[in-house]
N, C-alpha and C positions, 0 to 999 in steps of 0.2 A: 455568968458562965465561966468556966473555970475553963484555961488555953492549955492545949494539951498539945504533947511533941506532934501528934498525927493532923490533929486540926492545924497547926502553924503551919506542917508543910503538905497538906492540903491548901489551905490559901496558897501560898507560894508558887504550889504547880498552877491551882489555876492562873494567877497572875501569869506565870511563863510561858501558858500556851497561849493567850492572847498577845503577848510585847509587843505585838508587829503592830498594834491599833497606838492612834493618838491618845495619849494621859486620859482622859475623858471619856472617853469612848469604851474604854479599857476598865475605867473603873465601874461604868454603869453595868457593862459585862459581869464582870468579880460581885457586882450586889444581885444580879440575876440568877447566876450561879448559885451562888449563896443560901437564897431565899429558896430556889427550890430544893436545896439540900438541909432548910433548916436552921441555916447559921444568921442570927439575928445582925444588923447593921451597926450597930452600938458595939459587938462584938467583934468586928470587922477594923472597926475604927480604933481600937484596943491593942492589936497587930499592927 
């Protein structure tokens, strides 16, 4: 999957709206997100 300006900062907002949570917690969040938007985890980890 090819990273496009819109998807990088799509992760990134999600990232920002959760900061407030512990590293962990935050990531499992960003892969929930993710998954029901579509964006595979292998992709994620690529960002």
């Amino acid at each position: 999957m090819k990273l496009t300006l819109r998807t990088y900062y799509a992760v990134l907002a999600l990232s920002a709206m959760i900061d407030e949570s512990p590293a962990e917690e935050r990531w499992h969040r960003i892969e929930e997100i993710a998954t029901e938007r579509g964006i595979s985890e292998s992709f994620l980890l690529q960002v």
